[in-house]
Phi, psi and omega in degrees: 000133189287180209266317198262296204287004214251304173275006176289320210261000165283142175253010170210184175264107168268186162091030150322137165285128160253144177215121166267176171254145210244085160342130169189157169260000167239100184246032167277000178239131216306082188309181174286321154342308196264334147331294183278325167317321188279345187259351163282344186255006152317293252241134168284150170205153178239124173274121212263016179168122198207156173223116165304115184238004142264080216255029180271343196202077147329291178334333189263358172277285170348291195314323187267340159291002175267320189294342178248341189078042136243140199319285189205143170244163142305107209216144172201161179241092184268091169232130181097148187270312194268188189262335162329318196259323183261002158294317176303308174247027143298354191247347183275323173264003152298307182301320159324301165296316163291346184286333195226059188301010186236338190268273189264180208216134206241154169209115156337132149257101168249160157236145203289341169313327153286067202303305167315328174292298195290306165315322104005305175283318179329303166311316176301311165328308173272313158326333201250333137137042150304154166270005197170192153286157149143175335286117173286147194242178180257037148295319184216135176307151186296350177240038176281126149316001149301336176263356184311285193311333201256331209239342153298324177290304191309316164288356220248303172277003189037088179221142153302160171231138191220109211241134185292154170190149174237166171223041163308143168309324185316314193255010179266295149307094159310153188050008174283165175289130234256121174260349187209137167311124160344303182274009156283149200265149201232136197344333200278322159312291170325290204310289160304334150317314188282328165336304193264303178275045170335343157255002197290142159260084220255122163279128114330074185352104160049092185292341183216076209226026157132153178088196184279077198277000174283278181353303158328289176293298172305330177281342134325314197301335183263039179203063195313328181290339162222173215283115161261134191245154182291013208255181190136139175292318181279118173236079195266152193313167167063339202287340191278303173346288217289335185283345144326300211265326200265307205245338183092128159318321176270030188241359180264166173218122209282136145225157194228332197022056149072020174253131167255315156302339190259337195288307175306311230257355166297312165293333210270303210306319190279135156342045162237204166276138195280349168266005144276348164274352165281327178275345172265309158339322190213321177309276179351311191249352183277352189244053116283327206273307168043249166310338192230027172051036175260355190303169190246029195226000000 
C-alpha cells in the first residue's frame, strides 16, 4: 500500500506503544519493559514530522504520544492534488490545533503546480499561526522553480520548509528502473535548494523513510544549512551514528511520521551523549521553532 493512500484509509493514529506486564516472582523489582519506559520518559521531545491521520479525533494522536512522552508534534495531512483538497486539510489541522494549541504544531501541505493556489494557502496558513511547510510531496522536486516564490514567503516569515525525500536507485542511477515518481526529490535536490537559498530553513525529510541513507547523509554532509529529521520506518543499526559523525548533532531533529516506537528507540538505541540526545529530542527544532517565537520555552 502506497504511503499516502495508507493515511487516507486509516481511521486512527495507529503505532500506540504496547506494554505488557512482566510476570516475576520479585515483583519489588522493576521489569525491563518499565526500566526502558522510565528511561523514554526522561527525555523532553517535540516531533519535527507527524501527521493527523484521523481528523475528526485528535485525541488519539494525543493518546499515542503521551505513551512515548511526546510533548507536542509537527502534523500535516499530505493528501489531494487540487486546491479544493489541500485547503480542506489545511483546515482539518487548523481545526486540530486550535483544539490543542499546547501539543500540536501545523505544517502547509500544498502543491505547488497550482501556483497561485499554493502560494495564497501558504499565507493563509502562516497567519493562522502553521509553523511552516510539510510534508511537501512529490508533485515537483524540492529545487523545482516553482517553489522559489513559496520558500521566499517562507524566509520572509522565518517558517520551515519540510520536504518528503528518497534515495531509491531509481533517482540516483540514470536508465535504472523507476521505483518512485520522478519528481520525488531526492538529497541532491535540498542541496541545491539550499544553494540559492542559504538562508531558508529547508528539513529534510525521513533519514529513514527508503533508499540508501549513508547516501544520503554523504550528500548532505557540504550543505551545512539544513536540517535532517530522524523519522522513517527503516531502522538499521548505525544510522543515527552514522548521521551524527557526517553532518553534527544539531543538524538532526526527532521524528516519527506516526512510526512512534521506533521513531523513540532510534535515538535511545544510538551511541550518544545525553546532552546530544537532548538536543536532538528536543533542542534542535524547539530553537527553530523560536525563530518565529512558537518555541515552548
Amino acid at each position: 500500500m502506497k504511503r499516502r493512500d495508507f493515511m487516507v484509509a486509516s481511521g486512527s493514529a495507529l503505532g500506540a506503544v504496547a506494554m505488557g506486564s512482566c510476570m516475576t516472582t520479585r515483583p519489588s523489582r522493576p521489569s525491563k519493559a518499565k526500566s526502558i519506559m522510565d528511561r523514554v520518559m526522561t527525555y523532553r521531545k517535540v516531533d519535527a514530522h507527524g501527521h493527523l491521520l484521523d481528523p475528526d479525533r485528535p485525541d488519539e494522536l494525543l493518546k499515542a504520544m503521551d505513551l512515548v512522552g511526546i510533548e507536542r508534534a509537527a502534523i500535516s495531512r499530505p493528501i489531494g492534488d487540487n486546491p479544493d483538497q489541500f485547503r480542506e486539510q489545511n483546515d482539518a489541522i487548523l481545526r486540530a490545533m486550535k483544539m490543542h494549541p499546547d501539543r500540536l504544531l501545523g505544517q502547509c501541505y500544498v502543491n505547488p503546480l497550482h501556483a497561485a493556489d499554493a502560494l495564497e494557502e501558504v499565507n493563509r496558513c502562516l497567519g493562522e499561526g502553521m509553523i511552516g511547510l510539510g510534508e511537501l510531496y512529490t508533485h515537483a522536486k524540492i529545487s523545482n522553480p516553482i517553489y522559489f516564490p513559496i520558500v521566499e514567503k517562507c524566509i520572509e516569515e522565518r517558517a520551515s520548509i519540510m520536504a518528503h525525500a528518497r534515495a531509491d536507485l531509481s533517482l540516483l542511477r540514470p536508465h535504472h528502473p523507476e521505483t518512485t515518481p520522478a519528481t520525488t526529490s531526492a538529497s541532491k535536490d535540498f542541496v541545491e535548494l539550499a544553494k540559492r537559498y542559504p538562508e531558508a530553513i529547508i528539513i529534510h525529510g525521513h533519514i529513514g523513510g527508503g533508499g540508501d541513507w549513508e547516501h544520503m547523509v554523504k550528500t548532505l554532509r557540504d550543505a551545512p544549512t539544513i536540517y535532517v529529521d530522524t523519522s522513517g520506518s527503516c531502522t538499521d543499526e548505525g544510522m543515527i551514528d552514522f548521521a551524527v559523525r557526517h553532518l553534527g548533532v544539531d543538524r538532526l531533529l526527532f521524528a516519527t511520521d506516526i512510526n512512534f516506537e521506533t521513531g523513540v528507540g532510534k535515538i535511545l538505541a544510538a551511541r550518544l551523549g545525553e546532552d546530544d540526545r537532548r538536543a536532538i529530542f528536543w533542542g534542535n527544532f524547539n530553537n527553530i521553532l523560536r525563530l518565529r517565537g512558537q518555541h515552548a520555552d
